[in-house]
C-alpha positions as CSV (number, residue, x, y, z in Angstrom):
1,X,0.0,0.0,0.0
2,X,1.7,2.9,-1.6
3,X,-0.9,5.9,0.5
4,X,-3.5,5.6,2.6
5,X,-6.9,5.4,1.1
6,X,-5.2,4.7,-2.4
7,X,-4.3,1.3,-1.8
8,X,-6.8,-0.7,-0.4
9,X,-8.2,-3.8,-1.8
10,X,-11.3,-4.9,-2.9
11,X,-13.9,-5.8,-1.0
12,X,-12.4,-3.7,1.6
13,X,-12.4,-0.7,-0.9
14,X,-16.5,-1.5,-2.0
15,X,-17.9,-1.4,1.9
16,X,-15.6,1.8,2.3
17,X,-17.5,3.1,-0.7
18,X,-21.1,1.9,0.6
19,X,-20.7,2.4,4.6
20,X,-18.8,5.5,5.0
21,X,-19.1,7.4,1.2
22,X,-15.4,7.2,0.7
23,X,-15.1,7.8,-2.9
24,X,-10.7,8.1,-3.7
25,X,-10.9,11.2,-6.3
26,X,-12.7,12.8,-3.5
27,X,-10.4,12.2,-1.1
28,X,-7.5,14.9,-1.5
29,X,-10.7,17.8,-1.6
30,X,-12.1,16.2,1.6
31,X,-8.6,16.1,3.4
32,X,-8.1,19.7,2.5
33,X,-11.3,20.6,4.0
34,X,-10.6,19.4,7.5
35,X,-6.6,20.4,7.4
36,X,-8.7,24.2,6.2
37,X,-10.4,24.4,9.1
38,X,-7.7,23.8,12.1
39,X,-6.7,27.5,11.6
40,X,-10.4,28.6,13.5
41,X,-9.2,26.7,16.3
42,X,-6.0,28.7,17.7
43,X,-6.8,27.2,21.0
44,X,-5.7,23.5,19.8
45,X,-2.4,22.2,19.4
46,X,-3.1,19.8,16.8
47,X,0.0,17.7,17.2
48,X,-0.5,16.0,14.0
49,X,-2.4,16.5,10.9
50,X,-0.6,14.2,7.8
51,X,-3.2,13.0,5.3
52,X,-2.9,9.2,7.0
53,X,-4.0,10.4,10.2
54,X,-6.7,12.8,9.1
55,X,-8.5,10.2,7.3
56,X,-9.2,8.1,9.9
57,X,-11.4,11.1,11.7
58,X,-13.1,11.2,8.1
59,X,-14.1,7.8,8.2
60,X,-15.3,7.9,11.7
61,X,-17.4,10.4,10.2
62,X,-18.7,9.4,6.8
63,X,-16.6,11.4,5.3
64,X,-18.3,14.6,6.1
65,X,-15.7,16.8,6.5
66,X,-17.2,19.1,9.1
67,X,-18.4,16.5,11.4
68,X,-14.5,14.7,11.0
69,X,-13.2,18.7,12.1
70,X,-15.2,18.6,15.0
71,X,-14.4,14.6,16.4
72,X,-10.3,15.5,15.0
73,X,-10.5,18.6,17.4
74,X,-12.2,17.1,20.1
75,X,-9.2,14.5,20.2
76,X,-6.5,16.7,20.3
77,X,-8.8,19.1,23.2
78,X,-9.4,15.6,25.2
79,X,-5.8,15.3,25.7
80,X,-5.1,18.9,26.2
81,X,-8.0,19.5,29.4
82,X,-6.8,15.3,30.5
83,X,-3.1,15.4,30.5
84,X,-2.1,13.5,33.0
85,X,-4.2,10.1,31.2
86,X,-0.9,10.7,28.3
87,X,1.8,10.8,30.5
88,X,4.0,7.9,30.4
89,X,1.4,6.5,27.6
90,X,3.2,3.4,26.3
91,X,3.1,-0.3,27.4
92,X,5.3,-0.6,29.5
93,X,3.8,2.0,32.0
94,X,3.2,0.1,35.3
95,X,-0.4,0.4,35.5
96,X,-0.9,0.1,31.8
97,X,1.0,-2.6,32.0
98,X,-0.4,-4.6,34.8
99,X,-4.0,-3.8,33.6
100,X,-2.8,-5.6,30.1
101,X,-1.0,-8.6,31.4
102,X,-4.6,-9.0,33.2
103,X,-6.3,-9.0,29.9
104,X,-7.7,-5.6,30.5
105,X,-8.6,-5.1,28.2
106,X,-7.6,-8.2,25.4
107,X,-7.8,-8.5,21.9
108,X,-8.9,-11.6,20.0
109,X,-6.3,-12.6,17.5
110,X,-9.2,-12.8,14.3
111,X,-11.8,-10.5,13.3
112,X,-16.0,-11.3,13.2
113,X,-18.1,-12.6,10.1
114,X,-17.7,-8.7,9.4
115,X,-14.4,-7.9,9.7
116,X,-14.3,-5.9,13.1
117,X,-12.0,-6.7,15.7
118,X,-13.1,-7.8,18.4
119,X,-11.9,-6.3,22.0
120,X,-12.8,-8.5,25.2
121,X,-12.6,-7.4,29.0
122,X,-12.7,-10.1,31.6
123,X,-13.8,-8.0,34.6
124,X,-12.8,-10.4,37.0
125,X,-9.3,-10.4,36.6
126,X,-9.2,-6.9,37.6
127,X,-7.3,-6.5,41.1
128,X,-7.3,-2.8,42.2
129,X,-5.1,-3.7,45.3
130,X,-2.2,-2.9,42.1
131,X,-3.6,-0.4,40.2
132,X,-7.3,1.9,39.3
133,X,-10.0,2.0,36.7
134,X,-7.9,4.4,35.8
135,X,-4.8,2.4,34.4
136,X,-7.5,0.2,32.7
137,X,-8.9,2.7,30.8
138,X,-5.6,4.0,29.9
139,X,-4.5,0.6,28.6
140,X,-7.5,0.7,26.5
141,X,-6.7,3.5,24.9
142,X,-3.6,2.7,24.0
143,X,-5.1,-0.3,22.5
144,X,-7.0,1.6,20.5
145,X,-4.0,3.6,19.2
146,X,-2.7,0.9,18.0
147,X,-5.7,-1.0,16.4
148,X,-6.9,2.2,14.6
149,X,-3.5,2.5,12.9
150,X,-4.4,-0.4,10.7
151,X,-7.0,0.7,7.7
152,X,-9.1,-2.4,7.4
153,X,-9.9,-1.6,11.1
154,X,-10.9,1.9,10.4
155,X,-13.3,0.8,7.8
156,X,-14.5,-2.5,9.9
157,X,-14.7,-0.9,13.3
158,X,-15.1,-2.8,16.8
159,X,-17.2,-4.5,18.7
160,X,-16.5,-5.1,22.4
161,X,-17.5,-8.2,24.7
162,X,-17.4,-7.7,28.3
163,X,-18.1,-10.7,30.7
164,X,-18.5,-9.9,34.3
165,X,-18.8,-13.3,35.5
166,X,-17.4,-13.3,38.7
167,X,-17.4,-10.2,39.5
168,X,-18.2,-8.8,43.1
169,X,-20.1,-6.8,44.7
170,X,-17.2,-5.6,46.2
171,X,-15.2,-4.9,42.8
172,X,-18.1,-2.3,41.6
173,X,-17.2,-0.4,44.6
174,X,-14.0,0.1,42.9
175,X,-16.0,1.8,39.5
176,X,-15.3,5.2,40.1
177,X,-18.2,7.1,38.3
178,X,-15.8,10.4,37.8
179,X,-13.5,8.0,35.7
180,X,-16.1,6.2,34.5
181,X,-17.9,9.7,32.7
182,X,-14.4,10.4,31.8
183,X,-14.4,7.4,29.6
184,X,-17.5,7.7,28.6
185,X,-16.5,10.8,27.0
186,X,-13.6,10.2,25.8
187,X,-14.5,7.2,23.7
188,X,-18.3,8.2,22.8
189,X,-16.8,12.1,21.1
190,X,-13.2,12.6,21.0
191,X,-11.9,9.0,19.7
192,X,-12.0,8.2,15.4
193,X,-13.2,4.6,15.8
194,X,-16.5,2.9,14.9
195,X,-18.0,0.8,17.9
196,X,-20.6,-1.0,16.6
197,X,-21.7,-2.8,19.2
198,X,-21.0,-3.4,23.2
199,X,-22.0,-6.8,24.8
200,X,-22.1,-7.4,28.4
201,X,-22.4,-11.3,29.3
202,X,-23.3,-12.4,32.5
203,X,-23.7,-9.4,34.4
204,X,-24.7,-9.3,38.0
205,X,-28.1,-7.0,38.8
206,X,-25.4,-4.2,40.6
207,X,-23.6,-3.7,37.3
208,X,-27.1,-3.2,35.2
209,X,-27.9,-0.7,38.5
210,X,-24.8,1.1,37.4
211,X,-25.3,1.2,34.0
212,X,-28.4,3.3,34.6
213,X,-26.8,5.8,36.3
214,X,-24.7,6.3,33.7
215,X,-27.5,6.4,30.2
216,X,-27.9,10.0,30.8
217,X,-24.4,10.4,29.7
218,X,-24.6,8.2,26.8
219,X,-25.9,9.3,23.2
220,X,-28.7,7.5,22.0
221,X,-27.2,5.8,19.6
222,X,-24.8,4.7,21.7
223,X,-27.1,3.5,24.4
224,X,-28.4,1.4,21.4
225,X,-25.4,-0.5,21.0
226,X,-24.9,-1.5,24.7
227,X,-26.7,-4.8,24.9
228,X,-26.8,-6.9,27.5
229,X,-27.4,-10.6,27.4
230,X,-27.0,-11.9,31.3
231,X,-26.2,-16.1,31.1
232,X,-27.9,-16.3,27.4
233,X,-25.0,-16.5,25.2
234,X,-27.2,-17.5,22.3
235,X,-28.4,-14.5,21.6
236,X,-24.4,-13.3,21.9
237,X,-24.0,-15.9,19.0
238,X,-26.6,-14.2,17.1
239,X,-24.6,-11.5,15.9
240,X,-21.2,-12.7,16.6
241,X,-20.7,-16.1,15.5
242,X,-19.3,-18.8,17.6
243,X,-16.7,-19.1,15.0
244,X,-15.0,-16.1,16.2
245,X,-15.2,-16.7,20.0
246,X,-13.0,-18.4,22.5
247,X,-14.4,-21.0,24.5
248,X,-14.9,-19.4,27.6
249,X,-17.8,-16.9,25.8
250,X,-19.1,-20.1,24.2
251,X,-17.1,-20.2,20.9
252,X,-15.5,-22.8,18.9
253,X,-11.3,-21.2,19.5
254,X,-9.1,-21.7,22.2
255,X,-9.9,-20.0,26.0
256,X,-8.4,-17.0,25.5
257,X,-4.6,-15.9,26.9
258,X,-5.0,-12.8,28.7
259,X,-1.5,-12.0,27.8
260,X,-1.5,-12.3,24.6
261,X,-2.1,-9.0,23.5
262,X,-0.3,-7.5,26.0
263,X,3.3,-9.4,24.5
264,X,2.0,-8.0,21.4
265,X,2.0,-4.1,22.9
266,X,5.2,-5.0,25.1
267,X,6.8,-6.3,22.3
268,X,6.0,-2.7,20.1
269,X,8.5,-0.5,21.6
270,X,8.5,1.8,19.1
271,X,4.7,2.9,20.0
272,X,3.5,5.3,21.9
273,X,0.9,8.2,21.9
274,X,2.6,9.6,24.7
275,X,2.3,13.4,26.1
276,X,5.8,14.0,24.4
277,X,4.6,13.1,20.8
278,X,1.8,11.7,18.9
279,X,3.0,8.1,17.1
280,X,4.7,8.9,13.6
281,X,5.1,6.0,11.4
282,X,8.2,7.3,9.7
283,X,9.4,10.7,10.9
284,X,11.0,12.1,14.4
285,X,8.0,13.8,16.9
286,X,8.2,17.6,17.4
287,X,9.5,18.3,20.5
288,X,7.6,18.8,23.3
289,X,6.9,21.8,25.4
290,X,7.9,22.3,28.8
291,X,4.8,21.8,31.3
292,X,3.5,24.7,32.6
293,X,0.2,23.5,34.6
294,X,-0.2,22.3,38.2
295,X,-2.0,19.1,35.9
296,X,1.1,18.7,33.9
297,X,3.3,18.6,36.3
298,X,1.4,16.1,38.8
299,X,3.6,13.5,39.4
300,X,2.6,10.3,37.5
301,X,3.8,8.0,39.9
302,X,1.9,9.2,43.2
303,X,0.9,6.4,45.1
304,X,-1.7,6.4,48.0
305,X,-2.0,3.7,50.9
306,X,-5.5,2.9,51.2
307,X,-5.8,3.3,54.9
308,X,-9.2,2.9,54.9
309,X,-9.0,-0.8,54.0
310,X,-6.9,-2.4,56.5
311,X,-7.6,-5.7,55.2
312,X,-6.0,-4.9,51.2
313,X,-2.1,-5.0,51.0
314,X,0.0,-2.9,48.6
315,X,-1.1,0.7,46.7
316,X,-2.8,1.7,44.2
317,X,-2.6,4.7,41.4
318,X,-4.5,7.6,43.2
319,X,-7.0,8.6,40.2
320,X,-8.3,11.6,41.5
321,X,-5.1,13.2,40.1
322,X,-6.1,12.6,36.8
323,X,-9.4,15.1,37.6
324,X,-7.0,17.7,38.8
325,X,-7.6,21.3,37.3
């Protein structure tokens, strides 16, 4: 693949056309049109804006080039007001790293009867006595990072499987809703991927009780795509095929290996989306500015006993800095 959007095979190249109006001659006017537009936000520093990044936020967007402006400088605005969730950005990060060893989140080595990739969270594993929601969501960004870099994936999009079997009571104490509205946000308007669908499996009545709380802050058509399927997985099956699935979640592969995809972000050392640079492919970042914020200069690795559970050993990543003003 000589350029992005030039090169891409057939049928890849036909649902591009049907699903999201990407028409090639049109793409160099439509590119133009969002690069035009950064100039009436002063207030951004759009830390990249090459043709193979921009068109990612078009086809997030159906290729209206307005809409694509508004989710591209959202992104860049996200990580300006939330600095402290791209510091240390990269893999090997403790948290991050912990949360991905855990399978938190994992992705399955194939792709669905559509083509998406499919992301799975096993809540269980998580063990906040090492590290917050906080480094979970941050590993999932990163994953993200990395999965939208690939083209068929940008066309495709994502589903996401959660299973919360197992999970506690005890463990939803640990869902803090401050982070958990910061996610929300960041992955429902300031993130170029196409979520198509969101499955919970086996989820306790105190997670559903949760989820309420949290519709207000959903779109609708996001709220749409959050289904939840409690111990039925055959209605899971109905629109993702066993085929695709471990075993654990019913399907016909191998029970998944939580570390798997976290050797395959360990093993990437060259990627990162870090506060210092955004990832280029083939060219040295621009350099970074000194940090001039209280935010900014919060120190990342600020660890807080929590005294007010004598019965967990260890610490955990205080998130509340990440809310700091």
């Amino acid at each position: 693949m000589a350029e992005y959007g030039w090169g891409i095979a057939e049928p890849l190249a036909a649902r591009a056309r049907a699903e999201l109006n990407e028409i090639p001659e049109n793409m160099p006017a439509a590119l133009a049109a969002v690069r035009s537009q950064m100039a009436s936000r002063p207030d951004i520093e759009f830390l990249r804006s090459d043709d193979a990044f921009l068109l990612r936020f078009l086809r997030a967007r159906k290729f209206n080039s307005e809409e694509a402006f508004r989710l591209f400088a959202r992104y860049f605005e996200y990580r300006q007001t939330n600095k402290n969730l791209f510091k240390k950005f990269q893999a090997s990060e403790p948290g991050i790293k912990d949360a991905l060893l855990d399978g938190l989140p994992g992705v399955l080595p194939g792709t669905d009867h559509r083509g998406r990739r499919i992301i799975v969270l096993y809540s269980a594993n998580w063990d906040n006595t090492r590290y917050g929601l906080a480094a979970i969501y941050r590993a999932i960004l990163l994953t993200l990072e990395k999965l939208i870099d690939d083209e068929s994936t940008q066309i495709n999009g994502f589903l996401v499987i959660v299973d919360w079997s197992e999970f506690t009571f005890k463990q939803s104490s640990w869902l803090n809703p401050r982070i958990l509205k910061l996610m929300i946000e960041g992955l429902q308007d300031c993130f170029p991927a196409r979520f198509t669908a969101i499955h919970f499996v086996n989820q306790p009545w105190y997670i559903e009780a949760i989820f309420k709380m949290l519709r207000p802050f959903l779109k609708e058509k996001n709220r749409n795509k959050i289904i939840m399927h409690g111990i039925n997985l055959t209605t899971l099956h109905q629109q993702v095929r066993k085929e695709a699935l471990p075993a654990e979640l019913g399907g016909t592969q191998a029970p998944y290996n939580n570390k798997s995809w976290a050797q395959t972000l360990l093993g990437d050392e060259t990627f990162s989306f870090g506060d210092q640079h955004i990832y280029w492919p083939s060219r040295t970042p621009p350099p970074h500015k000194p940090p001039t914020s209280r935010s900014e200069t919060f120190p990342m690795d600020q660890f807080s006993h929590r005294d007010n559970d004598q019965t967990q050993k260890g610490t955990y990543l205080d998130e509340e800095f990440f809310l700091i003003d």
